[in-house]
C-alpha positions in Angstrom: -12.3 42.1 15.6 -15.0 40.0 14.4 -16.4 36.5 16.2 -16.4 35.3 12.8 -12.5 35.9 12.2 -11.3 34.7 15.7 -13.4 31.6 14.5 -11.9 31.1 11.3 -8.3 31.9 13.0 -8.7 29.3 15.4 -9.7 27.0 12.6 -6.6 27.4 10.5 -4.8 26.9 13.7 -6.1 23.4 13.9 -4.6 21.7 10.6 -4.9 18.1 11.8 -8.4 18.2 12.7 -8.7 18.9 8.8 -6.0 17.5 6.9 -5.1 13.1 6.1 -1.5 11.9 7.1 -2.3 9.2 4.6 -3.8 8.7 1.3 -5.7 5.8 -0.3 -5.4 5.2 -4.0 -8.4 3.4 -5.5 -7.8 1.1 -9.0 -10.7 0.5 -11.5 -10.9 -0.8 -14.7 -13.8 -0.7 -17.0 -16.7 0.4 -15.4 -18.9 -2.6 -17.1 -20.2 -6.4 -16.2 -17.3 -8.2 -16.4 -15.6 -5.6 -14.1 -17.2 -3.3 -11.5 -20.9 -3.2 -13.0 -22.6 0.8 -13.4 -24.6 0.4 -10.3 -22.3 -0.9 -8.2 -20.0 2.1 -9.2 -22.4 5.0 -9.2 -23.3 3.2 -5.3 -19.6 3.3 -4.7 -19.0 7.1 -5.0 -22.0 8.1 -3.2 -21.1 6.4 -0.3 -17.7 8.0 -0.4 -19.6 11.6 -1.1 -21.6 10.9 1.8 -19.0 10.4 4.1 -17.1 13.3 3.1 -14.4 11.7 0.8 -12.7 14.0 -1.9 -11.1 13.6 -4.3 -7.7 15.0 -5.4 -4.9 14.8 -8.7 -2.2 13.2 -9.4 -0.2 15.8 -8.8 -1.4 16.7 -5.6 -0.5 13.1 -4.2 3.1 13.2 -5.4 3.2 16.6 -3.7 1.9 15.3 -0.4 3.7 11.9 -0.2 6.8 13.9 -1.4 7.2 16.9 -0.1 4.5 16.2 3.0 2.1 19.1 1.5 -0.8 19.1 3.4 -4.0 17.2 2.1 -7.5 17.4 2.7 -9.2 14.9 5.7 -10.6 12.1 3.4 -8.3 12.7 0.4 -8.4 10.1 -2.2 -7.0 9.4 -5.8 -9.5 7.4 -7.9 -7.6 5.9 -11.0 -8.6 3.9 -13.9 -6.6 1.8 -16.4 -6.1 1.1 -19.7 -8.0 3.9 -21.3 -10.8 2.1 -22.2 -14.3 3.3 -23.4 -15.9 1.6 -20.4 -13.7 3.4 -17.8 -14.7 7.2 -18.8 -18.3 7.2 -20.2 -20.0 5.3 -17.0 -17.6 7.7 -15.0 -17.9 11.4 -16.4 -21.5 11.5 -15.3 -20.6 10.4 -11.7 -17.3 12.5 -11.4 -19.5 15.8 -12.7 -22.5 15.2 -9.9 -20.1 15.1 -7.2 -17.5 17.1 -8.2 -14.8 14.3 -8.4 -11.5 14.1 -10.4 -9.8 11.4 -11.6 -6.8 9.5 -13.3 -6.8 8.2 -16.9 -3.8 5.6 -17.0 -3.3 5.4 -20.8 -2.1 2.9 -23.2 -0.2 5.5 -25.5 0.1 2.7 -28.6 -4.0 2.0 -28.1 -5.3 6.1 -26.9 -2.8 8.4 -28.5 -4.2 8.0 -32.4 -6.7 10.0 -33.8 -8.6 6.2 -35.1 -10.1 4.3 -32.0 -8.8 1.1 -31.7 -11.6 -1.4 -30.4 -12.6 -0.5 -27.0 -10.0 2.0 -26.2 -10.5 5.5 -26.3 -9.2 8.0 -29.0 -7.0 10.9 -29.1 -10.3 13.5 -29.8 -11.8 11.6 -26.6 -9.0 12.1 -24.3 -8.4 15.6 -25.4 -12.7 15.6 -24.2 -11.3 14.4 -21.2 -8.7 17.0 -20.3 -11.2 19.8 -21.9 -13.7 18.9 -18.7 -10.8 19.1 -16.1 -12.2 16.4 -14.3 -9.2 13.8 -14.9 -5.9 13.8 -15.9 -3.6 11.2 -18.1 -0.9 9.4 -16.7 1.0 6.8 -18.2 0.4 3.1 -18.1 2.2 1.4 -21.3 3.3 2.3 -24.8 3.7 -0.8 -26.2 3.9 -3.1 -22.5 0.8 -3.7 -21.7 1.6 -7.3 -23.7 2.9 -10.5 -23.1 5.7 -11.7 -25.0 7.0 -15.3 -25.7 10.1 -16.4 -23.5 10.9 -19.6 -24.9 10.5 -22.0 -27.5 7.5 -23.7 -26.2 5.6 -20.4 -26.4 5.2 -19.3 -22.9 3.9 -15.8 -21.9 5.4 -13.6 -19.7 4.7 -9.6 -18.7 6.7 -7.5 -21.5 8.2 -5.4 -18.6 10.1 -7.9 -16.8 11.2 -10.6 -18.8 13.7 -10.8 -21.7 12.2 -11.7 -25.5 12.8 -14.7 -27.6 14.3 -13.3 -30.1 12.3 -15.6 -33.1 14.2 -14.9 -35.9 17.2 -15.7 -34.3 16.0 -18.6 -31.8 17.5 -16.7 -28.7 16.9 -14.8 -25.9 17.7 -11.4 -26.1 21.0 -10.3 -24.3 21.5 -8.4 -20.9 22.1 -4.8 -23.4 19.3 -5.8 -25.5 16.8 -6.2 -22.6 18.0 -2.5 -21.0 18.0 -1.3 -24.3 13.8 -2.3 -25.1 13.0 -1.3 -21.2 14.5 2.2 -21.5 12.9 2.7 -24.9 9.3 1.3 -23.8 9.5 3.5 -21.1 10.4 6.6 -22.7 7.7 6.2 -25.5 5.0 5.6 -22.8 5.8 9.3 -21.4 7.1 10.9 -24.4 3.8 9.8 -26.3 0.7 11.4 -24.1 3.2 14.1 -23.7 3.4 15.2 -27.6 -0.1 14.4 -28.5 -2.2 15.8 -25.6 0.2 18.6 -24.8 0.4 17.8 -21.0 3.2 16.7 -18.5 3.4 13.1 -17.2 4.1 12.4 -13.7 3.6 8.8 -13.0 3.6 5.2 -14.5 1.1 2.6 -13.7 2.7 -0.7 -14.4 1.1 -3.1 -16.5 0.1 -6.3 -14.7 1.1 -4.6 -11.3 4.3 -6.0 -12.4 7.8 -4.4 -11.8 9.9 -7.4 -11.0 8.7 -8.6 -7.5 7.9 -12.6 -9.4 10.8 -12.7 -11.8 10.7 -14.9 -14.7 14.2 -15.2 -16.9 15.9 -11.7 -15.4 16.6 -12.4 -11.8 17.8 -8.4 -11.0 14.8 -7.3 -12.9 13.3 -5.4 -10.3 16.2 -3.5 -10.0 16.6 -3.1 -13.4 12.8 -1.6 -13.8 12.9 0.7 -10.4 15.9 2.4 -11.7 14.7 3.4 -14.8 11.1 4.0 -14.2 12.4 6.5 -11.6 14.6 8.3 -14.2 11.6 9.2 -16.2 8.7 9.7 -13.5 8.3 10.8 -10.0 6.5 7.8 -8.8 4.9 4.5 -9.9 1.8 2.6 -8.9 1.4 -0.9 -8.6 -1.6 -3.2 -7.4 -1.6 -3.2 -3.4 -2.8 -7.3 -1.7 -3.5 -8.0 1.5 -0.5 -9.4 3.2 1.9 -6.5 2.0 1.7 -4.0 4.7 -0.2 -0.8 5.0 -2.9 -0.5 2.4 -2.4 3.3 2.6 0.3 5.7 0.9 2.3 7.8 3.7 5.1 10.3 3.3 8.4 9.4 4.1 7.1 5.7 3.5 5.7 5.7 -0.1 7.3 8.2 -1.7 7.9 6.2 -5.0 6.0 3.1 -5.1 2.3 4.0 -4.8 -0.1 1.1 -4.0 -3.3 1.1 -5.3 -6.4 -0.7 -3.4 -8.4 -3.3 -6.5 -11.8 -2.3 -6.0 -13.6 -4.8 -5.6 -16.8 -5.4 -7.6 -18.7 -7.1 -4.8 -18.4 -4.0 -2.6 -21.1 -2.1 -1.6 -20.5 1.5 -1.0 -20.4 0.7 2.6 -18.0 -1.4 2.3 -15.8 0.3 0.3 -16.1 2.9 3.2 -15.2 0.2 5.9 -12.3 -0.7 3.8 -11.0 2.7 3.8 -11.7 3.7 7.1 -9.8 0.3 8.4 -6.7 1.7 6.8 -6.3 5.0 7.7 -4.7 6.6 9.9 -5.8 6.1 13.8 -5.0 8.3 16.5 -3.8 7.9 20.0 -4.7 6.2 22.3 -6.0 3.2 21.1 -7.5 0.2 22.5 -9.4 -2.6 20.7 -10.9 -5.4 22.6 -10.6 -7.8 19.7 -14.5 -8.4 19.5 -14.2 -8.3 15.3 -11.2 -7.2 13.6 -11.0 -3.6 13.1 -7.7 -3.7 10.8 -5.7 -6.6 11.6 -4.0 -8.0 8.5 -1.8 -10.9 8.1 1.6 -10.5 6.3 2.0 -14.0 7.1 0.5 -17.0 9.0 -3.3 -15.8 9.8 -5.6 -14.0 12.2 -9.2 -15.3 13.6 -11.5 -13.4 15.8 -13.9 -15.1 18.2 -15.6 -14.3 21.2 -13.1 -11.5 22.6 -10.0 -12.8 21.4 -7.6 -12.8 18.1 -5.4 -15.4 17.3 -1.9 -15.6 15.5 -0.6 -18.4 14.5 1.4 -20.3 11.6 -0.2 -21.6 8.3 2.9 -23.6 6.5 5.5 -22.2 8.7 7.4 -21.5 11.6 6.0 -18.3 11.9 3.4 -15.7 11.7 2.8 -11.9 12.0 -0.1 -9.4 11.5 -0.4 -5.4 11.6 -2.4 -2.9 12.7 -3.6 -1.0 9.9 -3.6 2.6 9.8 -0.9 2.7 13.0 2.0 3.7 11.0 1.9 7.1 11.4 2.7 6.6 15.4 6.0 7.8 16.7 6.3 7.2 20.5 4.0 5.1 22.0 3.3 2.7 25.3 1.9 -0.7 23.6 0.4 -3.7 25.6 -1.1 -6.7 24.8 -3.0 -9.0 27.4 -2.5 -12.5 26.1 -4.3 -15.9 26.7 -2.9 -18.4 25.9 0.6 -19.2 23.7 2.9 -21.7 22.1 6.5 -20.7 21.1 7.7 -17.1 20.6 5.7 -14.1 21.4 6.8 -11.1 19.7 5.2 -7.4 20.2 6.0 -6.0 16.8 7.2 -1.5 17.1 8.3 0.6 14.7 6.7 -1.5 12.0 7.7 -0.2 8.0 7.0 -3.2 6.2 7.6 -6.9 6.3 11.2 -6.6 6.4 12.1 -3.2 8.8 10.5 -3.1 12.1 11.6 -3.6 15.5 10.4 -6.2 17.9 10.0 -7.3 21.6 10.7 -11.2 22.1 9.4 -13.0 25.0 10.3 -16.5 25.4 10.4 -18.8 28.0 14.2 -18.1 28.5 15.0 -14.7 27.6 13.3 -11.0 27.0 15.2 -10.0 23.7 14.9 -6.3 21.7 15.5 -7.0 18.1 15.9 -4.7 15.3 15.5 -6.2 11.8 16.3 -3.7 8.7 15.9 -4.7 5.3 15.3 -8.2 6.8 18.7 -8.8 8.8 18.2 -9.2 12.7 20.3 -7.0 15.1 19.9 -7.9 18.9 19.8 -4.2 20.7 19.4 -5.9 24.4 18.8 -8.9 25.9 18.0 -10.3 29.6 18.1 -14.0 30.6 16.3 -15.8 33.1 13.4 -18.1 33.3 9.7 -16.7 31.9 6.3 -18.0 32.5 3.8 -15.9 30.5 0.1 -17.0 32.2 -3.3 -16.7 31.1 -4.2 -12.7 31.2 -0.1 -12.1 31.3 0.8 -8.3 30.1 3.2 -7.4 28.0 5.1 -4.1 27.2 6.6 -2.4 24.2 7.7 1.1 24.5 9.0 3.3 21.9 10.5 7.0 22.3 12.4 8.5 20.4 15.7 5.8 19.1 15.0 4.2 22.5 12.8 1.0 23.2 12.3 -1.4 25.9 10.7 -4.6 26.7 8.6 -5.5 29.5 6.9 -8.4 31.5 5.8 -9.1 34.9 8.4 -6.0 36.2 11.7 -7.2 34.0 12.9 -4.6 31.5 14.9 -4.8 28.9 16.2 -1.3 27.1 18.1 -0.6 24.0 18.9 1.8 20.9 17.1 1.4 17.8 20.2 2.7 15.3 18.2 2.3 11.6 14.8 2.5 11.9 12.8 5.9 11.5 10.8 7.3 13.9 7.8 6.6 13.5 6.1 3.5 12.6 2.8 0.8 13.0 2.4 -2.2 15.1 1.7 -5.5 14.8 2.1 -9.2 16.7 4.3 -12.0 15.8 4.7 -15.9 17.2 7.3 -18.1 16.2 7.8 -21.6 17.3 10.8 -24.0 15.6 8.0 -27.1 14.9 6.6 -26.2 11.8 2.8 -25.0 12.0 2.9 -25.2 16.1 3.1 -21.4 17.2 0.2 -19.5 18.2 -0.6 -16.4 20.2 -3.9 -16.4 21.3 -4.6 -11.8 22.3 -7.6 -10.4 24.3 -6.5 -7.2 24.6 -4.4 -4.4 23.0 -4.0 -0.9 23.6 -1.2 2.0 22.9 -1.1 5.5 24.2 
């Protein structure tokens, strides 16, 4: 037996040395001035090349955040929107040095006609596109990527979410009639690309990054939208800002609503690398001494760095958390954070899905408290009472194993069961104080093994 095949088996038996455990979705536009300028792209995807990125379909993502199919280390899925001129002829080039693929999100109404309309490509130029089997076309809009007017006095509003005023009858149009256009527009936006370029559509890109979340005049929109994008595609992407949670796609997490990260077009390549590397996924241990931020994000409230320390606190509130990007994939883990210096509330944040499911540990001067909080309702697991007094370089303990947690601080426990939460899941630190704009947590130190 070969050196070369006892190599190459104890390679395969390694997966997770060479496979991601979560993907990041990049979103460009036209590749031109007023968006992300030629040489700021073509720097862009030689930084990624250089640091081993690659590049993977569509398809390939829904299998891996479905069905947990394994990806390469580095995977990513480069899309572009709109189907404009300025999004594939800047690209091809680039895509064909480095062996790249990519994601066409189409306007069907605008790129599915054999006439170009003004800045958009044609049917013979996306059927150019498929022929080179660097991208594929996904659906973005048939006739939505518009605004309609939603009242008399002519305001604008995304065609997806809101109902039309109905102009030649001065009225809104009805609950039925509202269904009736989302269904349709939806349909058309698959069935379109489908018929004219002979391929199968998997996903829809909504217009606007809109799908309900900021309702206008239908308040169950979102619902509404969710439900019936998901009768027609397998999953949907939407634009991805800081404050929202993870900026990376994971199975079991995202396995329908795909965020995508807006490149920026002040980004260097290095910096689009830094941004990616801050969100994916970190092994255990861990231990950050909070000289700079390595992938703290505030959901709410803010975060500062300086000299050795980060601190939490409220900004128009009575509260404020922040993450640890790239932690969600953790399942049991030890977690402590040394602290400083505090006002209110300090909560060591487990088990973290999103801004509304997580579980948390909640020391305050009166009481250690283990909370679980699912689809944003609190349950208390376990609590003890007593009297607390968290000092300068005080420790405190979060442990996770399993659907058991505890609390800890200067040798009291607290232990519970976590009934609803999955498990695995990121963490993050939270302070809470009842005078508006008062709590703080000021952190030196945090580690997890």
């Amino acid at each position: 037996m070969s050196k070369r095949f006892l190599l190459t088996m104890f390679l395969l038996a390694l997966p997770s040395a060479f496979a991601t455990d979560s993907l990041p979705v990049l979103l460009y536009h036209g590749i031109e001035g007023t968006q992300v300028p030629p040489e700021v792209f073509a720097d862009q995807m030689a930084a990624l090349h250089a640091a081993g990125y690659q590049t993977i379909t569509t398809y390939e993502a829904i299998k891996f955040l479905q069905e947990n199919r394994t990806l390469p280390d580095k995977a990513i899925l480069l899309t572009f929107d709109d189907g404009k001129r300025t999004s594939y002829y800047p690209v091809d080039p680039i895509l064909q040095k480095y062996d790249y693929k990519a994601t066409a999100y189409l306007i069907g109404k605008a790129s599915a006609r054999e006439r170009s309309s003004p800045g958009y490509l044609n049917a013979s130029e996306v059927r150019q596109m498929l022929a080179s089997r660097r991208w594929d076309v996904e659906a973005h809009a048939n006739s939505s990527h518009a605004k309609i007017p939603i009242d008399a006095s002519g305001t604008l509003a995304p065609y997806l979410t809101s109902k039309m005023l109905l102009a030649n009858q001065s009225r809104l149009e009805t609950d039925d009639e509202y269904v009736a256009r989302l269904r349709a527009e939806l349909t058309a936006a698959n069935d379109v690309l489908e018929t004219t370029f002979s391929t199968y559509v998997n996903s829809f890109a909504f217009p606007y990054g809109q799908y309900g979340q900021n309702p206008t005049n239908v308040p169950n929109a979102k619902d509404l939208i969710l439900t019936k994008t998901r009768h027609r595609y397998s999953i949907a992407l939407y634009q991805y800002f800081t404050g929202e949670g993870f900026s990376q796609n994971q199975p079991g997490l995202n396995t329908f609503m795909v965020k995508r990260i807006i490149v920026q077009p002040t980004w260097t390549g290095a910096q689009l690398v830094d941004v990616l590397q801050r969100g994916s996924s970190r092994a255990l241990p861990f231990h950050d001494a909070l000289d700079t931020n390595t992938g703290w994000d505030a959901m709410w409230g803010t975060n500062a760095f300086s000299g050795g320390s980060m601190t939490v606190k409220t900004n128009n509130g009575v509260s404020a958390m922040t993450l640890l990007d790239g932690s969600y994939p953790w399942k049991d883990d030890t977690y402590l954070v040394r602290i400083h210096g505090h006002r209110g509330t300090i909560g060591l944040v487990t088990r973290l899905q999103d801004r509304n499911n997580y579980a948390t540990c909640d020391f305050t001067p009166t009481s250690i408290r283990l909370i679980e909080r699912v689809n944003n309702i609190p349950v208390l697991r376990a609590q003890k009472s007593g009297s607390f007094t968290y000092p300068d370089d005080a420790v405190l303990t979060a442990q996770v194993a399993g659907n058991q947690a505890s609390c800890s601080f200067n040798g009291t426990t607290v232990q519970g069961t976590l009934m609803n939460l999955t498990t695995k899941g990121g963490i993050g630190i939270r302070s809470v104080d009842a005078t508006p704009n008062a709590a703080f947590v000021e952190v030196t130190e945090v580690s997890s093994s």
